[in-house]
TITIMAR-781619 format. One record per residue (C-alpha): x negated, y negated, z negated. Coordinates in steps of 0.5 Angstrom, whole numbers, plus 2048, in hexadecimal, padded with zeros to 3 digits. Last residue first. Layout:
XYZ...
This chain:
7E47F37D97E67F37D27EE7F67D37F27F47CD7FA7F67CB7FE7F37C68057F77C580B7F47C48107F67BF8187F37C181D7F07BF8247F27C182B7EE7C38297F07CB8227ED7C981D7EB7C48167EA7C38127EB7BC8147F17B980D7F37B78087F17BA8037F67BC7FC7F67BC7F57F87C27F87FD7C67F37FE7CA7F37FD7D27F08027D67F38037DC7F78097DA7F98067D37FC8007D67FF8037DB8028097D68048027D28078007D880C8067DA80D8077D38118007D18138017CB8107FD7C78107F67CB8097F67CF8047EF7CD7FE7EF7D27F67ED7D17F07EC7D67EA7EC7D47E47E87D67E67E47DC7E27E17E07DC7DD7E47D57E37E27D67E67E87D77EC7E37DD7E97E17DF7E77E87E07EE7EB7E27F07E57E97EC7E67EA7EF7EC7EA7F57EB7EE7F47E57F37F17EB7F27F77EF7F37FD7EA7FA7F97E77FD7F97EE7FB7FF7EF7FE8027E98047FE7EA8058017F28048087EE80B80A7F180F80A7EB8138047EB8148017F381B8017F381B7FE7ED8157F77EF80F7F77EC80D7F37E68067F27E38037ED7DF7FC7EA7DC7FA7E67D77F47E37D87ED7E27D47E67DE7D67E97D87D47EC7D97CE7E77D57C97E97CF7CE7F17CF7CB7F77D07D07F87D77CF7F87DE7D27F97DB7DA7FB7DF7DF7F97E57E27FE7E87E78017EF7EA8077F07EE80C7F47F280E7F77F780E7F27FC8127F480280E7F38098107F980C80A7FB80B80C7FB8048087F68008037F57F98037EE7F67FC7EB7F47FC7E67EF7F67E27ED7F47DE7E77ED7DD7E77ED7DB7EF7F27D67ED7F97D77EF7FC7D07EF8027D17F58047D77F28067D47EC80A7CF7EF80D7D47F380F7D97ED8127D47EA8167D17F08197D87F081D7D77EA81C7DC7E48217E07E18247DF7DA8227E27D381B7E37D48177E87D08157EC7D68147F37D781A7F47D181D7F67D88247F57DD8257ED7DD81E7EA7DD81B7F07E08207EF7E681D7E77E58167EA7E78177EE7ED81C7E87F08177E37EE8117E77F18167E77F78187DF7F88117DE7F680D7E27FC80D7DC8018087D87FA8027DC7FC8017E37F97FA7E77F97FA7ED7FD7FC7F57FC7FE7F9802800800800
């Protein structure tokens, strides 16, 4: 499968990936779906740092996504991204996440051994969520704590688990 990074004319099919994880998981702890304009102007400032590659169908269907953004605004995070992966339903199983994720960590090593990059990448899963914590944990990610009861959706609160990749 073709993975390649996004540029803004994949926003309207990011924020329909997205915004089913919105309205149909505890992926994602927003409430309400996100408008296409979001995802645009994010697209339209990607840095080298923090890319976002999508992963297409040959028919030109996007699949899914995966992107680095920033952890924390602070200078003493600099070196540290956040990272998330979503992929579209009818696409789930497939192993588009794990390629996605494999490229985008490439990625990422490639410049921290350049010496002009991130030094880890981390993430937050929702308890619960098996398909990512079994990503995570097959790509090296560590469990580094959980926050107990921190998120809520669907009338429930949720744990959600720290993970850590140093690259």
């Amino acid at each position: 499968m073709p993975i390649r990074p996004a540029t803004p004319d994949d926003a309207i099919a990011i924020t329909a990936i997205y915004n089913d994880a919105i309205e149909n998981t505890t992926a994602v702890l927003w409430h309400e779906p996100k408008p296409a304009t979001q995802w645009q102007d994010r697209l339209a400032d990607l840095s080298d740092k923090y890319p976002v590659l999508v992963a297409q169908e040959p028919t030109g269907q996007i699949m899914g996504f995966a992107g680095l953004f920033t952890y924390d605004s602070k200078c003493g995070y600099d070196d540290v991204a956040e990272w998330s992966v979503y992929i579209a339903p009818t696409c789930r199983g497939r192993g588009v996440g794990r390629a996605l994720a494999e490229a985008l960590i490439n990625t990422a090593r490639e410049k921290a051994r350049s010496g002009d990059g991130l030094h880890s990448i981390v993430s937050r899963v929702t308890a619960g969520n098996t398909a990512s914590a079994h990503l995570h944990d097959r790509l090296g990610f560590r469990v580094v704590g959980t926050f107990k009861r921190l998120g809520h959706k669907f009338g429930q609160r949720h744990d959600v688990i720290a993970y850590q990749l140093i690259l």
